[in-house]
C-alpha positions as semicolon CSV with decimal commas, in nm:
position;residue;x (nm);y (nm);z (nm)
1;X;-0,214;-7,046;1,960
2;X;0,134;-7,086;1,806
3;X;-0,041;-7,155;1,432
4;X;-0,265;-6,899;1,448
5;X;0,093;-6,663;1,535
6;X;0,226;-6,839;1,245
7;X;-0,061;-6,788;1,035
8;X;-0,069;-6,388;1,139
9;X;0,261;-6,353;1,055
10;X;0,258;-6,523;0,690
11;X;-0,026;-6,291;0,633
12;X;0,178;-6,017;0,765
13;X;0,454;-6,110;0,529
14;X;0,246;-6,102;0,215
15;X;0,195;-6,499;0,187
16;X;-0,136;-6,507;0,128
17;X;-0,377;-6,651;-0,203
18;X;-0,037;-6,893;-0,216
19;X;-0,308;-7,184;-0,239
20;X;-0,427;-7,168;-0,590
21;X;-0,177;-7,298;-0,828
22;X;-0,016;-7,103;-1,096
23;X;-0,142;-7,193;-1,424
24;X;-0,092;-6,974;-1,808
25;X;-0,213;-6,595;-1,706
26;X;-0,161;-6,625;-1,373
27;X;-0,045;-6,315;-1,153
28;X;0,263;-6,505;-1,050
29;X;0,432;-6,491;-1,354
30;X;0,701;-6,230;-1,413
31;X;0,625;-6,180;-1,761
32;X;0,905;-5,923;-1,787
33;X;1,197;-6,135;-1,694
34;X;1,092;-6,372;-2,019
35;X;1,344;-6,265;-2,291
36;X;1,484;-6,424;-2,603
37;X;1,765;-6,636;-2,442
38;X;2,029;-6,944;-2,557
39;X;2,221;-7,117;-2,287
40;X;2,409;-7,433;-2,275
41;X;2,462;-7,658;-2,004
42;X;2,606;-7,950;-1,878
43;X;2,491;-8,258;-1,711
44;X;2,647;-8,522;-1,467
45;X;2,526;-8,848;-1,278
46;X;2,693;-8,908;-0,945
47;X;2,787;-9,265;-0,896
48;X;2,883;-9,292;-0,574
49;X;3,225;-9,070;-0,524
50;X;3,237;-9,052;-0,945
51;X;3,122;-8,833;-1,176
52;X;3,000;-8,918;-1,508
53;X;2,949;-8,672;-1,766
54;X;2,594;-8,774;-1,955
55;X;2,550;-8,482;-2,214
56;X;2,557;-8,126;-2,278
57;X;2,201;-7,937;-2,364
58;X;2,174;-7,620;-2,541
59;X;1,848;-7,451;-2,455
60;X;1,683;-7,190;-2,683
61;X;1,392;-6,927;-2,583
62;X;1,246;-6,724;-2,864
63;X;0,908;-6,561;-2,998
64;X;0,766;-6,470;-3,325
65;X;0,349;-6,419;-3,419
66;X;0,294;-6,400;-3,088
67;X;0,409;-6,722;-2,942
68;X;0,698;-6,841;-2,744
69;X;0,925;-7,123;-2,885
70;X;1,132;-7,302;-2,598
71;X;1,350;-7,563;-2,749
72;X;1,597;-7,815;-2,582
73;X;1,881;-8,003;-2,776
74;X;2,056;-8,275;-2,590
75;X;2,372;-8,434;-2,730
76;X;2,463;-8,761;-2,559
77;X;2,850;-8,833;-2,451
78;X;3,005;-9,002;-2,661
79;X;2,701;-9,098;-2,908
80;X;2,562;-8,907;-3,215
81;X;2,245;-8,939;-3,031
82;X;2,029;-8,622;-3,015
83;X;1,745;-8,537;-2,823
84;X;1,515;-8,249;-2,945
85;X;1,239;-8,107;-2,744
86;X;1,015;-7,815;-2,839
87;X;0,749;-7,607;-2,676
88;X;0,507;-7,383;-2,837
89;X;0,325;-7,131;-2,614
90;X;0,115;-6,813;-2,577
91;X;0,383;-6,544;-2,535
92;X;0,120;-6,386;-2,346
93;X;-0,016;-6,646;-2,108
94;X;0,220;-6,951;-2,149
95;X;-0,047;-7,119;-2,237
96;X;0,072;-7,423;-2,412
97;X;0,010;-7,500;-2,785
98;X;0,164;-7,801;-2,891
99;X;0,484;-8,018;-2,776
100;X;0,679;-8,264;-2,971
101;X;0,984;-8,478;-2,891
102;X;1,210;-8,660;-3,087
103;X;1,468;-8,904;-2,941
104;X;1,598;-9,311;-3,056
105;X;1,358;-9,421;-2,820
106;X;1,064;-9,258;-2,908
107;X;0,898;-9,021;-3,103
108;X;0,571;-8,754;-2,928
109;X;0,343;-8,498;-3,049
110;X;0,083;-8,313;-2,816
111;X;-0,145;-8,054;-2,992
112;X;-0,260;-7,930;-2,667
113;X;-0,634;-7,746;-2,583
114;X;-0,944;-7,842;-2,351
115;X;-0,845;-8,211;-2,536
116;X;-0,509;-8,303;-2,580
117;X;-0,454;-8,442;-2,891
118;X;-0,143;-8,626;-3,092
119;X;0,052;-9,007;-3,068
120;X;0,324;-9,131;-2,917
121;X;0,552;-9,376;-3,125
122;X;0,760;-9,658;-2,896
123;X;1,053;-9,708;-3,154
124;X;1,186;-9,976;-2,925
125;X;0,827;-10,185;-2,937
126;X;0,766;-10,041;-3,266
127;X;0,419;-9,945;-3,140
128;X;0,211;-9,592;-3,140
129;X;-0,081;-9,482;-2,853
130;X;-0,276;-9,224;-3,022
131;X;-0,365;-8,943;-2,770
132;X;-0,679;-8,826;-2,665
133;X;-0,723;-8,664;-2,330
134;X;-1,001;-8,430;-2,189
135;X;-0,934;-8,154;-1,928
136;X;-1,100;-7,965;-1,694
137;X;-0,856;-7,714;-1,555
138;X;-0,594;-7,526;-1,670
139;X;-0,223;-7,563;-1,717
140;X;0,139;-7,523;-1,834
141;X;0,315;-7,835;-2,079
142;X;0,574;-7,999;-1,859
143;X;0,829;-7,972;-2,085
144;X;0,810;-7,600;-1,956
145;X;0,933;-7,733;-1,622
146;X;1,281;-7,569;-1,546
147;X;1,196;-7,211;-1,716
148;X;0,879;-7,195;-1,471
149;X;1,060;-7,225;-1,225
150;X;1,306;-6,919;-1,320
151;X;1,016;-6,719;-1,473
152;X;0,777;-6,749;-1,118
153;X;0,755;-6,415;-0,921
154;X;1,014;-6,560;-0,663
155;X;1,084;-6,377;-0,327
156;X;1,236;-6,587;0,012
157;X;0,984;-6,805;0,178
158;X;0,767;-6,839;-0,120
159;X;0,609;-7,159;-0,124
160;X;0,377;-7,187;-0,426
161;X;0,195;-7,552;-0,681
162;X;0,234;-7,472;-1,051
163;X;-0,045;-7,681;-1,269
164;X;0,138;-7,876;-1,575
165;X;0,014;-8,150;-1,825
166;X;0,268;-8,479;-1,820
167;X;0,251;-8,709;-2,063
168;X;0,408;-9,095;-2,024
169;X;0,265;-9,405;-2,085
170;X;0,499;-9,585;-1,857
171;X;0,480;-9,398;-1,584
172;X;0,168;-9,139;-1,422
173;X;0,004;-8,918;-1,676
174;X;-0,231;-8,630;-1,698
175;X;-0,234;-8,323;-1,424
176;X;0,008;-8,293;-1,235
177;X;0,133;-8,038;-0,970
178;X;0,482;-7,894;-0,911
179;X;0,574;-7,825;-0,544
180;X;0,829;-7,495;-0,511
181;X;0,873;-7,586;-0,178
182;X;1,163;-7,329;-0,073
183;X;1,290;-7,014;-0,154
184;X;1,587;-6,883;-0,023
185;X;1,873;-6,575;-0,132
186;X;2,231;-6,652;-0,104
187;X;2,538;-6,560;-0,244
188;X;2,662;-6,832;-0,501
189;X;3,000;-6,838;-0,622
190;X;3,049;-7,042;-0,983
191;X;3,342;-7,278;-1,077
192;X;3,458;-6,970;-1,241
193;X;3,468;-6,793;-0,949
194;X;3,252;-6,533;-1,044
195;X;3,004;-6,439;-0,739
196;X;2,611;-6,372;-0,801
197;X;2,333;-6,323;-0,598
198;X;2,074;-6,563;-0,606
199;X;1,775;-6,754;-0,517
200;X;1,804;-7,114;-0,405
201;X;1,474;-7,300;-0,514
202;X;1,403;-7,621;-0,393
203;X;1,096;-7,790;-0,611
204;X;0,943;-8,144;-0,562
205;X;0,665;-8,247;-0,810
206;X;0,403;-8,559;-0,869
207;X;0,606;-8,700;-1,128
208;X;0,894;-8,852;-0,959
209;X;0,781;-8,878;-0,543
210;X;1,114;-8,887;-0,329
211;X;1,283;-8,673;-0,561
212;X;1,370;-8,257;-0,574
213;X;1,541;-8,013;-0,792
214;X;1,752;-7,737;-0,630
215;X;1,788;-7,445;-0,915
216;X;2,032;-7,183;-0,813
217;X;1,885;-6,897;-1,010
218;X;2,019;-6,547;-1,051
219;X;1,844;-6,302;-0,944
220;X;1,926;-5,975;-1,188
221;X;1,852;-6,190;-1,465
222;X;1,699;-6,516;-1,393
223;X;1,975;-6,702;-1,532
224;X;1,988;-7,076;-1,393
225;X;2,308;-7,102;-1,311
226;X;2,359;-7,469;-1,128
227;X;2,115;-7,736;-1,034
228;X;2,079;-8,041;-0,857
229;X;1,856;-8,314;-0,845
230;X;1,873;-8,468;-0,487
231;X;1,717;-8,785;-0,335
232;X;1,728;-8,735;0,017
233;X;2,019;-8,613;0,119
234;X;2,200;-8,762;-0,152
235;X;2,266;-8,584;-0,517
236;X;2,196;-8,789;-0,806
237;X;2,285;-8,575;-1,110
238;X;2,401;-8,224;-1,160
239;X;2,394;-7,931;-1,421
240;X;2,670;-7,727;-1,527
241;X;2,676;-7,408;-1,692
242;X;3,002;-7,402;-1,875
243;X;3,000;-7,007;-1,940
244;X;2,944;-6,869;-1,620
């Protein structure tokens, strides 16, 4: 008796069709809130009671012929290391197009389409896998992860699986779900003091099992302001933004 209540009064609240997962077209996108954007951030691994600064990242959103470019630079502390990411998508859909990645350790391509095509290049082992993976379904690139999040048709008590591709050949591959698993509005108040209102999105995901990231996201203008990833009860690293 008390899930059927329960299950009349998710259907009261609008929670329903929450079981198929969001992949490129789907209704759940908020297409609107997707805007040219550059942000900059700042990340830090928790050691205990310390606090070590790891790198800054300077994300970029932008479109031209119909296609969305998301690119992510990483600069290492203390290193000349860079790390470059890139994401070419539908503008329309999302649907992906091709990723590439570029870091000392290794280098990626993914032309992506019903087969996933492209290598990855171990500089470390000085050894390349070429790539060549049939799908069935549909979904988002990974590398997509943190502005799906912001760009999902949130609203408190959402709980919702976004389809994305994953590509490692150390660690699980293929398709893989993302888990929003909470949504919540609160007030947040920045190291700057300055006070938004904002969701609080707690997302697990097959990739890494035992682990979640909390965004704090702004609601007026999806802005990710702070975010966490946890292990337990426990937070592991941090992000920063520096201008807000």
């Amino acid at each position: 008796m008390k899930k059927y209540l329960l299950f009349a009064s998710l259907v009261a609240l609008g929670f329903t069709g929450t079981n198929e997962p969001m992949v490129p077209g789907s209704d759940f996108i908020d297409m609107p809130v997707i805007r040219p954007e550059r942000y900059e951030t700042t990340w830090i691994m928790m050691l205990g009671k310390k606090e070590i600064e790891v790198g800054h990242v300077a994300d970029s959103i932008r479109f031209y012929n119909g296609k969305l470019y998301a690119v992510a630079v990483m600069k290492m502390k203390n290193s000349d290391k860079v790390w470059v990411d890139s994401t070419i998508a539908d503008s329309a859909t999302l649907k992906p197009i091709r990723h590439t990645s570029q870091n000392s350790r290794r280098d990626m391509v993914l032309n992506f389409g019903n087969v996933i095509t492209g290598f990855y290049h171990d500089h470390k082992k000085n050894e390349q896998r070429e790539i060549n993976d049939t799908l069935s379904a549909a979904y988002f690139d990974s590398n997509l992860y943190t502005h799906l999040v912001r760009w999902t048709k949130l609203e408190d008590g959402l709980k919702k699986d976004i389809t994305i591709y994953n590509y490692d050949p150390n660690r699980k591959s293929g398709l893989m779900q993302m888990h929003i698993a909470e949504v919540k509005s609160l007030q947040f108040t920045t190291a700057q003091k300055n006070k938004y209102e904002i969701w609080r999105v707690v997302v697990t995901d097959d990739i890494s099992p035992g682990l979640a990231s909390v965004f704090y996201i702004r609601k007026s203008n999806r802005e990710l302001l702070y975010q966490e990833i946890v292990k337990g009860k426990k937070v592991k690293m941090k992000m920063l933004r520096s201008d807000r």
